[in-house]
C-alpha positions as CSV (number, residue, x, y, z in Angstrom):
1,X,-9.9,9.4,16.2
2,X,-10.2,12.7,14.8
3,X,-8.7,12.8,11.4
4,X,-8.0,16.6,11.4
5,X,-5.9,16.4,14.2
6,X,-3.2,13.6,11.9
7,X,0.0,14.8,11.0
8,X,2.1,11.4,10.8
9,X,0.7,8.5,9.4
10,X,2.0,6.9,12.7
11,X,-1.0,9.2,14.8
12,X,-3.4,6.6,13.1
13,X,-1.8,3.1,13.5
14,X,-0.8,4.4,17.2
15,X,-4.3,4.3,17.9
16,X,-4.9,0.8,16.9
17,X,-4.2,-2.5,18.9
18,X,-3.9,-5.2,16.4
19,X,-0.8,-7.4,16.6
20,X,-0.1,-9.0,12.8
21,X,0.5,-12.9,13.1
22,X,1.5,-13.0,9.6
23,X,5.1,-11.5,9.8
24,X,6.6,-10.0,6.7
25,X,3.4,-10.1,5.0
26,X,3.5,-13.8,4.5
27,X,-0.4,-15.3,3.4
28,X,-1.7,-11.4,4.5
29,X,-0.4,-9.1,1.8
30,X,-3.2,-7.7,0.1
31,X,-5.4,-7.1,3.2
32,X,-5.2,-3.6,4.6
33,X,-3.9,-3.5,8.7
34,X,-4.1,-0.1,9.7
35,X,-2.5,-0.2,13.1
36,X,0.0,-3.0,14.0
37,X,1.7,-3.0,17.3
38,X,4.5,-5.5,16.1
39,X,7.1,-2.5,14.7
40,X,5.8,-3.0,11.5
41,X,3.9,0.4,10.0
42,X,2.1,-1.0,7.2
43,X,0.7,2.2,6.0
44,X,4.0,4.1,6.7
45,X,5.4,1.6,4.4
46,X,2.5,2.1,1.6
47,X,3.3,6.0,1.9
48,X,7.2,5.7,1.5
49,X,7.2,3.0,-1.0
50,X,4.5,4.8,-3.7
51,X,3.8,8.6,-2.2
52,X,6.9,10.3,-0.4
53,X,7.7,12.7,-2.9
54,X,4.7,12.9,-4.7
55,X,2.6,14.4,-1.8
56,X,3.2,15.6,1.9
57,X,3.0,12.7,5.0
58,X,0.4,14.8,7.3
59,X,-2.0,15.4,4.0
60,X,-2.1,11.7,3.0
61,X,-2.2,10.3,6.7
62,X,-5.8,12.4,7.2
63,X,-6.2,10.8,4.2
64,X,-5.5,7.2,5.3
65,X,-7.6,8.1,8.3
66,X,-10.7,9.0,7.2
67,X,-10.7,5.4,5.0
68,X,-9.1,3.6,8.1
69,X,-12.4,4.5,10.3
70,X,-15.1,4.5,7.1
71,X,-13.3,0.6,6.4
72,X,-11.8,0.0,9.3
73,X,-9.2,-2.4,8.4
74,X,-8.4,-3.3,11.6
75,X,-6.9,-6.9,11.7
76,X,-10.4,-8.6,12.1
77,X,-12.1,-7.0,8.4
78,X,-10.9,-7.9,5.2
79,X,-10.2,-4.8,3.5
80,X,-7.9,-5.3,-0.2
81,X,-5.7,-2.9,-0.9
82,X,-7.3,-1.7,-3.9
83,X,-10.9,-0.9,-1.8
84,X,-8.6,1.1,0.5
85,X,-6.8,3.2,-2.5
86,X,-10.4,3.6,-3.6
87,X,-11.8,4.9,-1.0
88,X,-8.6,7.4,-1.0
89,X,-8.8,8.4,-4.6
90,X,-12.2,9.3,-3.8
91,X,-10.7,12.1,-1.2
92,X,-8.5,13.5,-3.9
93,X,-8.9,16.0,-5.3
94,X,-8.3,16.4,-9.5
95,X,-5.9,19.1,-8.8
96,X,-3.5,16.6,-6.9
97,X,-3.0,14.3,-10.8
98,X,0.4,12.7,-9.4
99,X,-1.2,11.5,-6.2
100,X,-4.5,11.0,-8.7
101,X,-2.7,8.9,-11.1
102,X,-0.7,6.8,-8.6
103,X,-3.4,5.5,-6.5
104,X,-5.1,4.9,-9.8
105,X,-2.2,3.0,-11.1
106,X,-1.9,0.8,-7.6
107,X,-5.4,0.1,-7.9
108,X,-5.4,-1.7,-11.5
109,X,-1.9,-3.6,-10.2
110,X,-4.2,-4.8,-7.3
111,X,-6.9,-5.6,-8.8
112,X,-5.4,-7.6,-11.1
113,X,-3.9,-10.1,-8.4
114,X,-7.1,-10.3,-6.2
C-alpha cells in the first residue's frame, strides 16, 4: 500500500482482510484493527469521533497508513491504541498543536486504562 496515494481513511482498511469476531468492540476495544470487512470502519470511527474538524480526512488517513504498515495492526498483532496514536504523533508535525495536543490527550486517557 502506498501511503501517498490515501485520500479516505477507507483506501487503507479496503486493503485489509480481517473480519472482527468481537462485534461492537466487546473484550477488543483497545486493540487497534486497521481493516475490518464486517461494515465496521474502526479508524473512520477514531477520525470522526476525535479529529473531523480539527484536521483534513486524506492528511490524517496517510497518516493512519504509514503506522498501519510500520505496526500493522491487522487483526492477528496486538497493537493498543495508545502505541498507534504514538506512532502518529510522531508524524505530526509542531505546527499542526490541535491535532498535536489531541493525540497527546487520547494517549494519557489510554494509557491510563491499559
Amino acid at each position: 500500500m502506498d501511503c501517498s496515494n490515501v485520500k479516505k481513511i477507507t483506501d487503507i482498511t479496503d486493503q485489509i482482510d480481517y473480519h472482527d469476531t468481537h462485534d461492537g468492540g466487546q473484550g477488543d476495544s483497545k486493540w487497534v484493527s486497521c481493516g475490518q470487512d464486517n461494515g465496521y470502519n474502526e479508524l473512520k470511527n477514531k477520525f470522526d469521533k476525535h479529529f473531523d474538524g480539527i484536521t483534513k480526512e486524506s492528511w490524517m488517513a496517510e497518516l493512519m497508513c504509514k503506522c498501519c504498515k510500520e505496526l500493522k495492526p491487522n487483526g492477528t498483532e496486538k497493537i493498543t491504541w495508545s502505541k498507534f496514536y504514538k506512532c502518529i504523533l510522531l508524524k505530526v508535525p509542531q505546527d499542526k498543536e490541535k491535532t498535536f495536543k489531541k493525540l497527546s490527550e487520547l494517549i494519557k486517557w489510554h494509557e491510563a486504562r491499559e
